[in-house]
N, C-alpha and C positions, 0 to 999 in steps of 0.2 A: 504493500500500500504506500509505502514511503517514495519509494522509488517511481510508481506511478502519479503519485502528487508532484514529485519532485520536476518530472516530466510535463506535467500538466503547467506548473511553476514557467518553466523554461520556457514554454509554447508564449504562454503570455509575456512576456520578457522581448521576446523576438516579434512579437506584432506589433508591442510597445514600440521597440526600436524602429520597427519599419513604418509605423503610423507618423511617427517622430521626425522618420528621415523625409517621409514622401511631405510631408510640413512645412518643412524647411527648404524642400525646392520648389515648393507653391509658391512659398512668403520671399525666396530669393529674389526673380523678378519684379516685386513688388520695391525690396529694400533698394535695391539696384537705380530701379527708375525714381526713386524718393534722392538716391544721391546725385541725379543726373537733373533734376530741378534747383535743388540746392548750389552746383555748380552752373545753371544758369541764372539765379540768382546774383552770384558774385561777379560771373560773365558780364549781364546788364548793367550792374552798379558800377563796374571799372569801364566800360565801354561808353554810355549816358555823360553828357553834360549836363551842370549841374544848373536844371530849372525849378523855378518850383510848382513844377509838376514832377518831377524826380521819381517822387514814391509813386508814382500810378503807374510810372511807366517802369519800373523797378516790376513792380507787381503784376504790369502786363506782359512784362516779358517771362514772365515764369508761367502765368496763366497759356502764351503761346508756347513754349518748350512745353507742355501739359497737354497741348491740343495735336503739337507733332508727335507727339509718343501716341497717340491714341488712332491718329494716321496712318501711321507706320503698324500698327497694329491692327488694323481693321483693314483699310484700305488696299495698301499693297497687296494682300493674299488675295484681290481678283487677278493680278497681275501675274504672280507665282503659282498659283493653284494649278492651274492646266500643263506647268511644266513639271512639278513634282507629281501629279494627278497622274502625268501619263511616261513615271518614272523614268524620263530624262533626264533627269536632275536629283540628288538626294539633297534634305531641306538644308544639309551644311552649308553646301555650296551655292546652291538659291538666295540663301541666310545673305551670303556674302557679296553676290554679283548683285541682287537687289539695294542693299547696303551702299555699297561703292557708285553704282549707278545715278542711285536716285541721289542723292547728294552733289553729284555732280551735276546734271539734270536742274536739281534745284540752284543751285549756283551761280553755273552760267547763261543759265538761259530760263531763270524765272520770273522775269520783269514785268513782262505784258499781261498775263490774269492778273499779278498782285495788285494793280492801278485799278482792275476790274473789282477787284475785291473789296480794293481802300477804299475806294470814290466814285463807283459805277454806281451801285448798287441803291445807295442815299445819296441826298443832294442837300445836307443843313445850310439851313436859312445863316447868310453870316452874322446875324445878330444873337444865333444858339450860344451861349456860355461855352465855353472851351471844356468847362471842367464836365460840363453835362456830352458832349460829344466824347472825349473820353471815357467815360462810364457806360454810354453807346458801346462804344468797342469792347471793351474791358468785358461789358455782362456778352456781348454776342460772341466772344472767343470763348468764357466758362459755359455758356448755355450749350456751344457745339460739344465743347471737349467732352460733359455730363454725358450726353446723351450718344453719342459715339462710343466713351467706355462702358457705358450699360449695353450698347448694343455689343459690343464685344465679348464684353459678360455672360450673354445670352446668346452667342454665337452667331450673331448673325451680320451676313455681309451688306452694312447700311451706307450712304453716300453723304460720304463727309463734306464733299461742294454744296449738300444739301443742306447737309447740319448749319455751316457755316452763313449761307446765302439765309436762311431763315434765322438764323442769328442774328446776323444785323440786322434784317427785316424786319422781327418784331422788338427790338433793341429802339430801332427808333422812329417807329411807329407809337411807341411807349413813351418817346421824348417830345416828341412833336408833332404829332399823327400821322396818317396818311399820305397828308400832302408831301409831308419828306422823302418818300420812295420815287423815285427814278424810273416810272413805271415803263416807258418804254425799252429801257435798258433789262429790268424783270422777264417783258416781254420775250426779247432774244435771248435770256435764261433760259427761260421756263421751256419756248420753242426747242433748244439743243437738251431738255433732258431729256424730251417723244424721241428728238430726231436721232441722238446720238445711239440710246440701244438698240435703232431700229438698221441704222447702217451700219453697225458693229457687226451687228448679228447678220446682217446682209450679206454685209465686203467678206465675214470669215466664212459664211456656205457657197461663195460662189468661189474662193481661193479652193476650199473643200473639193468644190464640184469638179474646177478643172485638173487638180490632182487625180480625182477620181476618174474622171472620164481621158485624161492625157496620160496617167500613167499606171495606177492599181489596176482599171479595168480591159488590158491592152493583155495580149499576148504573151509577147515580149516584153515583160514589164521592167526588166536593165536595163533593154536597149531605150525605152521610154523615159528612164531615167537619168540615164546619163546623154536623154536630151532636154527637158526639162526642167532637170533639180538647179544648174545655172542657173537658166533663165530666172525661176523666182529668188536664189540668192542674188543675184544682179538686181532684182527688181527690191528687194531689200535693203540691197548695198544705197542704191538709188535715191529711195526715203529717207536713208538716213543722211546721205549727202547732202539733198534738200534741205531738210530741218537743221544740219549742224552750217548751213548757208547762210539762212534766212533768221534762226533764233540764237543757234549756240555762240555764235563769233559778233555776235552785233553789239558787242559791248566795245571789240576793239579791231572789228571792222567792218563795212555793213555793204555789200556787194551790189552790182546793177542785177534787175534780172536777167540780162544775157549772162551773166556772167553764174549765177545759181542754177539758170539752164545748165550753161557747160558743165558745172562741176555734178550736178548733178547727170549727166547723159554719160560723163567720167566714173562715179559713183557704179551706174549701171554696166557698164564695161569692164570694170574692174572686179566687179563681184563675180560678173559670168567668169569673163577669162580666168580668173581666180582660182574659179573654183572644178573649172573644166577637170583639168587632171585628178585632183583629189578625188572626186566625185567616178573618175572612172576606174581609178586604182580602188576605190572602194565596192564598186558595181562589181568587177570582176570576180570577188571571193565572196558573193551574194550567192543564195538559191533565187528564184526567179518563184517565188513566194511575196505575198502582202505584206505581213508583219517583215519579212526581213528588208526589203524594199522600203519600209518604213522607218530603216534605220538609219536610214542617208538624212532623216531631216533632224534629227538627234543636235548636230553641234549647228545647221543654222538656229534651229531651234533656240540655243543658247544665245547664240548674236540675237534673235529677236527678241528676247526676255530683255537681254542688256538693255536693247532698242528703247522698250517700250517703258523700262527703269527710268531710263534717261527719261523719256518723254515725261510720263507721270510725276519724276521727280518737278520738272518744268512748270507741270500745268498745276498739280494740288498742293506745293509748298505756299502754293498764293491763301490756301485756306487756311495755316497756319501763322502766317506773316503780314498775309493784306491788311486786317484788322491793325495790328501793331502796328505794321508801318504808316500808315493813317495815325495812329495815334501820337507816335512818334513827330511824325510830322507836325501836329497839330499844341503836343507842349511844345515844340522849340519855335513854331511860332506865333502861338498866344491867338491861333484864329481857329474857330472851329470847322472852316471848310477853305484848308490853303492852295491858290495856286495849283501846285504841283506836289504832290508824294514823292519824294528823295528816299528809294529803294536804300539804307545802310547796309553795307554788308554783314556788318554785325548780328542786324536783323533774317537776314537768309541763312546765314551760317547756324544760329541756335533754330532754325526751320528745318534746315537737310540734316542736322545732326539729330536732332528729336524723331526724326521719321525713319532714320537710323536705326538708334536707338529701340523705339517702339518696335521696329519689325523684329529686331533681330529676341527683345526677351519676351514680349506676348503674340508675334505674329505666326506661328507655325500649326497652330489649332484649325485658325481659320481660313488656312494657306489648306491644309487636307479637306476641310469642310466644300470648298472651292471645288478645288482638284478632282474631289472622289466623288461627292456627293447628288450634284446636278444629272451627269450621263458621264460615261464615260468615255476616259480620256486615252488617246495615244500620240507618237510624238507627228505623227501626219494631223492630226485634228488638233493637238496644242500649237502646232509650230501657225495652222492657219487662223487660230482663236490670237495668238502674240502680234503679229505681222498687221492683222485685221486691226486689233486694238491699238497697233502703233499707229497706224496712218491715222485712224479717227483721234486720235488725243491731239497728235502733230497738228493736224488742221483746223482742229479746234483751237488749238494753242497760238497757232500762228494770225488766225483771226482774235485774238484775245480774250475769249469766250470759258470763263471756267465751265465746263462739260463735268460731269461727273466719271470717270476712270472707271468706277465701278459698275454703271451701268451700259458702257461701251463696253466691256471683260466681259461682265455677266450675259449681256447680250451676244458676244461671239459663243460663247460658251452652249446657249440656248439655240443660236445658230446651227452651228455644227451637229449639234443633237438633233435637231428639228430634219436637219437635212438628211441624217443618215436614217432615220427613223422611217421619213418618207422613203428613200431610196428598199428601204428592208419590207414594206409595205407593200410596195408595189411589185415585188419581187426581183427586183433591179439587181439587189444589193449580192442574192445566195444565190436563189433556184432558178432563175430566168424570165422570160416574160409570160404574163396573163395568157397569151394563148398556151406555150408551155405548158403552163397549170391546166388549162383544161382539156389538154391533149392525155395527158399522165391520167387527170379523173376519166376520163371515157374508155382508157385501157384498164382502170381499175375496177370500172364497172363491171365489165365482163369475165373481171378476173384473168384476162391475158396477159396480166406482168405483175404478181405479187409487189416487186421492188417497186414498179409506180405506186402501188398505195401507200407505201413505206414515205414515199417520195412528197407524197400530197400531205400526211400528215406533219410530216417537218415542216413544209412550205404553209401549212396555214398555223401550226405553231408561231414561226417564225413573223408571220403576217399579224399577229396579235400581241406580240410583245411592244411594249413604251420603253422607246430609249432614253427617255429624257422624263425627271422626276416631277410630276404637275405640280405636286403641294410643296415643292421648293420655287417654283415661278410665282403661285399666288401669295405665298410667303416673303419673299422676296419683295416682290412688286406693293403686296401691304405695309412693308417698314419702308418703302420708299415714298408711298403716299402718305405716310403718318408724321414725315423727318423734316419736314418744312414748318408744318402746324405747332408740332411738339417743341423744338429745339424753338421757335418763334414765340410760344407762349415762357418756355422756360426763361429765354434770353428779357422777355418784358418781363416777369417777377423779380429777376436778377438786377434790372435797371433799377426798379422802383426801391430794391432791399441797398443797392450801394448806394444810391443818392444819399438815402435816410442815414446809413452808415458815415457816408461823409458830410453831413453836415452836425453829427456831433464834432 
């Protein structure tokens, strides 16, 4: 009896431990991103001239290092999800090339949504008090952040352009009413959140399609490949030439368009020629099989990830920073609606490092949630869901339009499902065409070819499976319709609790 108490003793002792241990790597990330405020904290304070609005904007800059963790944590994982999803990628290395990216992304070529962000959006009357236009910003940067880490909390992939945009929206609507919205500028908001999942999910089933129809559905599916797989790496290479033309280098150079044409038509040249030989050294030790043929888009895959890093880092650092630099703006010059927003570097640098940050200790949950959960993923349908959502953010970006990233991702994602589903449906995808099918049923009728029966039952098996999860679209699409209202009502109780607070 002793010995089996003793035993029983031990058992408990060793769950202890491990209830103990798995504790402390829950509350790590937590401790971690608590030290990584704290040094944006000290960041602001030594970076700031000394106004006296000082402390708000001390206090804002930690509020925005609060809102890129929660970015970086929510966000990016439409971006990564389809390449871990469809195990090109393990999340270490995702972790890192998202990391590196988006940072740089946000760096040199985040200027144009942040303006959109700072002072599109509202338009304060110049007689509003300075110190009430900062508390505008102030509540509509905590109102996104809340409601972004709840949704994270709850796992769900919500659109932080939204949180943000409804932030200030009801921020200062709550200062000054109505009249203060910039509505036509809402307009072309609200316009690119329909349009952008709609072309996402578009541009990635119709990259899908011609993959599918130029090269999986072919014969010869090497020989199709190693005419092909250039072509869309050149046509990658391309995009990215364009966008590091027209956004990445305009800080310290900013080109004619003939001259973004060239480097761009260079861009496309370079990727095919490029890639020509690799591409056939690697065809050659193929079977002439789908899934293996599917391996060639593995490392573009990866340049498009980077691509779309970069991009995203460009376009959503503005929902971290736009507010602050508006406010920023706004103590050093004592008006509540100045001139021009003077982008600090200071102010981008604590935005790409917080989204950083974010991705790298809470983003990996809902980087699988992405990846695995919608339909599933391979690296031919990730690599055209990455590519897809880079063009759309680029062009979004380059017209200055914050788009939401996530619902251009989630839409290629739904894209590509939608497509393959159809294509499985109609019998395209396995068993052959509708006449096919009823050639097999009329031999099976008479019992003249057991194996056609065999044949029909797969085939309408297969014809009634759903590749793509419904109650994660209506799910999805309900936090997306609730993120505007919510984060807008939060951000007005938020106004009205700091005003009260600072006028003790």
């Amino acid at each position: 009896m002793t010995k089996r108490s003793l035993d029983k003793d031990l058992k408990k002792v060793v769950r202890l431990e491990v209830a103990t241990h798995d504790l402390s790597r829950s509350l790590a990330p937590l401790g971690l991103a608590l030290l990584f405020l704290v040094a944006v904290l000290a960041f602001t304070a030594a970076a700031i001239t000394d106004t006296p609005l000082s402390l708000y904007v001390i206090a804002a800059g930690v509020i925005g290092g609060y809102m890129a963790l929660n970015i970086g944590a929510n966000d990016v994982a439409n971006n990564m999800g389809p390449a871990v999803g469809s195990k090109a990628l393990p999340m270490a290395a995702a972790l890192v090339i998202a990391a590196v990216f988006e940072a740089a992304g946000a760096l040199l070529a985040g200027g144009d949504v942040v303006s959109t962000i700072s002072k599109g959006i509202i338009t304060p009357d110049p007689d509003m008090p300075v110190e009430d236009f900062v508390l505008v910003m102030m509540a509509a940067l905590l109102a996104a952040a809340a409601w972004i880490n709840l949704a994270t909390i709850l796992n769900a992939p919500v659109s932080t352009t939204h949180s943000i945009v409804g932030g200030v929206l009801g921020a200062g609507i709550a200062a000054s009413g109505p009249a203060i919205v910039a509505w036509p500028t809402m307009g072309m908001i609200a316009a690119s959140w329909v349009i952008s999942p709609l072309l996402g999910g578009i541009t990635a089933a119709l990259f899908l399609g011609f993959i599918k129809w130029a090269i999986l559905f072919r014969e010869d599916r090497i020989a199709a490949a190693r005419r092909w797989v250039p072509v869309l790496i050149g046509v990658m290479a391309a995009v990215f030439a364009a966008y590091l033309m027209m956004k990445g280098l305009k800080r310290i150079w900013k080109p004619t368009a003939d001259i973004v044409l060239l480097f761009t038509l260079a861009g496309f040249a370079l990727g095919w020629a490029g890639s020509r030989r690799w591409v056939a050294a690697r065809a050659g030790r193929l079977e002439n099989r789908r899934k293996h043929v599917g391996t060639l888009f593995v490392l573009p895959l990866i340049f498009a990830v980077a691509l779309l890093s970069f991009a995203h880092g460009a376009n959503d650092v503005a929902n971290a920073v736009g507010p602050l630099a508006a406010l920023v703006a706004a103590a050093e010059t004592g008006m509540a609606a100045p001139a021009k927003v003077v982008l600090p570097l200071w102010v981008l640098a604590v935005g790409a490092a917080g989204i950083a940050a974010g991705l790298a200790l809470f983003g990996p949950r809902l980087i699988r949630t992405v990846g695995e959960k919608i339909t599933r993923m391979d690296p031919v349908r990730a690599f055209c869901v990455a590519l897809s959502a880079a063009i759309t953010v680029i062009f979004a970006s380059s017209l200055g339009l914050p788009v939401s990233s996530t619902h251009i991702a989630v839409g290629g994602i739904f894209g590509v499902g939608f497509l393959r589903e159809a294509l499985v449906n109609r019998g395209i995808h396995r068993r052959g065409s509708k006449k096919a099918l009823k050639a097999r049923e009329a031999m099976a009728e008479v019992k003249l070819n057991p194996t056609a029966e065999k044949a029909i039952k797969r085939q309408k098996k297969t014809e009634r499976r759903r590749l793509v999860r419904r109650r994660h679209l209506w799910g999805i699409a309900a936090a997306w319709v609730i993120t505007v209202p919510a984060a807008g009502l939060l951000a007005a109780g938020l106004f009205f609790m700091l005003r009260l607070v600072s006028e003790f």
